[in-house]
N, C-alpha and C positions, 0 to 999 in steps of 0.2 A: 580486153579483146572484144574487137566484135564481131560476129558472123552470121551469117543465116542460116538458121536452124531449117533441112531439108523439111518437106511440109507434102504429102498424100491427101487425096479427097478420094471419099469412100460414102458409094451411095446412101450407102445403110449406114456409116459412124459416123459422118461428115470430114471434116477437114481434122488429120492427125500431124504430130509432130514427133519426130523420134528422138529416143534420148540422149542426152549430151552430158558424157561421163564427169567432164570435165568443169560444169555447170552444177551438179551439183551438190546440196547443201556442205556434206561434209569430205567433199574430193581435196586429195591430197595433190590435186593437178592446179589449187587456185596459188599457190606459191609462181608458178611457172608463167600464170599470167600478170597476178598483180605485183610480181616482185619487191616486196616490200617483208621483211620479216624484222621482229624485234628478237633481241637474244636478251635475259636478263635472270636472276638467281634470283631462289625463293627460299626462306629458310623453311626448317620443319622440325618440330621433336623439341626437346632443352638443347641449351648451347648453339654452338656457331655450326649446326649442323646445314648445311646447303645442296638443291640442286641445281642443275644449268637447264634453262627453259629455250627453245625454240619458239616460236610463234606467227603464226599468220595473220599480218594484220587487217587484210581481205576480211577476213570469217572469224574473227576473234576466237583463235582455240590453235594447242597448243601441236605443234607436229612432231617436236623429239623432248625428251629430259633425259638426260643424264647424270649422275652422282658428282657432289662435288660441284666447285666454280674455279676451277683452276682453269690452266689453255689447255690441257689434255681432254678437259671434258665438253670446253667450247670446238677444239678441234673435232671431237666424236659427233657434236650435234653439227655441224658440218659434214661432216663423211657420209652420214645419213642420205645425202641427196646425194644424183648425179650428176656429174661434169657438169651437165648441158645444165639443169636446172641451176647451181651453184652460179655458172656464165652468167646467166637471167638475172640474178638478184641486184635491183639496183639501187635499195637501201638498207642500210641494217640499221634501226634504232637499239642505241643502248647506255647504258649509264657508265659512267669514266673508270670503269672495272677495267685495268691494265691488261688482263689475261683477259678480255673480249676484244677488247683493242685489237691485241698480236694477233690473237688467232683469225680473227674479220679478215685484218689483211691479208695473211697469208691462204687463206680460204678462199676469200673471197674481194680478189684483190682490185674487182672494179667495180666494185659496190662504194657509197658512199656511208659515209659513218654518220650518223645523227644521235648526237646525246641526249636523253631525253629532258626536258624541261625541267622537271622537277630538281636535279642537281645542276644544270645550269642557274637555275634560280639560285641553290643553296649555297654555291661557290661566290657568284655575284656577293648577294647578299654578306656574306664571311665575308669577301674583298673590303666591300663598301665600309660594313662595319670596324674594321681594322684601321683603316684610313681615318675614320671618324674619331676610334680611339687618339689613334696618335696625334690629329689638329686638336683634341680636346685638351691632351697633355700639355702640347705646345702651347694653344690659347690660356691654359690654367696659370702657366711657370709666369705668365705677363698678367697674371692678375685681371683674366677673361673666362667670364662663365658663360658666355650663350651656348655654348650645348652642352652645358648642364641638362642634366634630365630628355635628352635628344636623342632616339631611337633611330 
């Protein structure tokens, strides 16, 4: 967003500006401009204990957690905002969690979905490797070892 910040000159302070709520450091109003939020689950404690994360990726820090990573608790960290901001958002990063999936859509149903890299990479990579397994089998049964030892 950009605008001009209203601007006073004062004999004795010189030139003032006033402030702009929404500017800053830790306003919950930068979602609204830079519409971009990640959603993704953190574990904590022993075991498969998890919560659900909101995120600003403006100001790196977090704006809802919820318990749990189920769609009930990606839906709650949605309800958290309103209509109008929700309208706004026009990416969600997140990692190919099913129940962030559903609930993005339904939430936030013109937003665009961005998986993050890190498990596109890892899915790739599982493809790739798989496929190499099986031309490895198939080269072996004919008596071919080049990717022997082939990562």
């Amino acid at each position: 967003m950009i605008a001009r910040v209203p601007r006073c000159s004062c004999d004795r302070c010189g030139v003032k500006t006033i402030s702009v709520p929404s500017a800053e450091k830790a306003s919950r109003f930068t979602l609204l401009f830079e519409a971009f939020a990640i959603i993704d689950e953190q574990s904590f404690g022993a075991g498969q204990d998890y919560v659900s994360v909101l995120t600003d990726i403006g100001q790196s820090r977090f704006l809802e957690v919820t318990p749990d990573r189920a769609t009930q608790a990606a839906d709650q960290l949605w309800i958290t905002m309103s209509d109008k901001r929700r309208s706004e958002v026009k990416a969600v990063c997140m990692d190919m969690w099913q129940a962030y999936g559903a609930s993005t859509e339904r939430n936030i149903p013109n937003a665009r979905m961005v998986h993050d890299r890190f498990h596109v990479a890892k899915y790739r990579n599982e493809a790739v490797d798989r496929v190499r397994r099986t031309e490895h089998r198939e080269l072996q049964q004919g008596g071919d070892d080049r990717l022997q030892g082939v990562r």
